[in-house]
C-alpha positions, 0 to 999 in steps of 0.5 A: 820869349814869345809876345803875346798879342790880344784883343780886347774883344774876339775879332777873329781870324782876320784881325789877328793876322793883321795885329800880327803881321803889323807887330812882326812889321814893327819889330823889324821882320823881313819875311812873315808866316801866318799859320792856324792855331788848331794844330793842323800845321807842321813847324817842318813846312816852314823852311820850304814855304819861306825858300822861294821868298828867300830865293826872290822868286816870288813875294808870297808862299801859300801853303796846298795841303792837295798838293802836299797831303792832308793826313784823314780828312774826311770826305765831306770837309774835302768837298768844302775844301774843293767847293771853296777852290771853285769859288775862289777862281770865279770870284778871285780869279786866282787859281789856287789849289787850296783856298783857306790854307792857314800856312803862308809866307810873306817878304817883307814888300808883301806883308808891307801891303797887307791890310786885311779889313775882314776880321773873321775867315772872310779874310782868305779870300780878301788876301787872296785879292789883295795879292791878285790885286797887287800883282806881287808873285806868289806860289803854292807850296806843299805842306802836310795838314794833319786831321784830329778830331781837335782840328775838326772841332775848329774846322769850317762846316758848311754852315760857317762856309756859306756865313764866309761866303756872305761876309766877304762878298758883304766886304766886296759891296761896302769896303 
């Protein structure tokens, strides 16, 4: 009962998301959540980060795994992590806790205004100023992310870290 959806060539990240939540958008959906594939996200999460969107409290739930719990993450990918909340606020001017948590939730007015241009991770912080920038409400939910040595394999290093860095401020020069 699942749809499939592809690629011809691997965009990454941020192009998945966008085929995706305009398929949802398609297919009639009221509410979207987006979560990552490296199997960090727990299906429990879902109910709390779709209630203040359900309760018309805000329009977007973005997924906090320092304020829910990060099962064994390593100290290193914890200061990447908080390395990277610094530059969202500085460069965003959103004050999050989390920056590139996967686990987020969408009305249906949000999703609808979501056009994600950046194809790889550069994309967290591009939907991060397109919220800002839209002015919808949204709030930071806490969620569990659970650290295998899977999920590290696919995780961000530093070195892929400064290459978001680049690619999204590149996305800020030339949009």
């Amino acid at each position: 009962g699942a749809f499939v959806l592809r690629h011809i060539v691997n965009r990454g990240q941020g192009a998945a998301l966008q085929t995706g939540i305009a398929f949802a958008l398609r297919r009639g959906a009221d509410f979207v959540v987006t979560f990552d594939a490296d199997g960090q996200h727990r299906i429990e999460d879902i109910a709390a980060l779709l209630e203040p969107i359900v309760r018309g409290e805000c329009d977007v739930t973005l997924g906090s795994r320092f304020l829910g719990g990060a099962d064994d993450i390593p100290w290193g990918r914890r200061m990447l992590l908080k390395s990277g909340v610094l530059f969202t606020r500085v460069f965003n001017r959103v004050r999050v806790t989390d920056t590139h948590n996967g686990l987020r939730a969408f009305s249906r007015r949000a999703a609808e205004k979501i056009d994600l241009r950046l194809d790889r991770m550069a994309h967290a912080s591009e939907l991060l100023d397109q919220i800002r920038a839209s002015g919808f409400a949204f709030r930071e939910v806490p969620v569990r992310i659970r650290y295998t040595a899977y999920s590290l394999r696919k995780g961000q290093s530093a070195r892929g870290a400064i290459r978001i860095v680049f690619h999204y401020l590149l996305g800020r020069i030339f949009p």
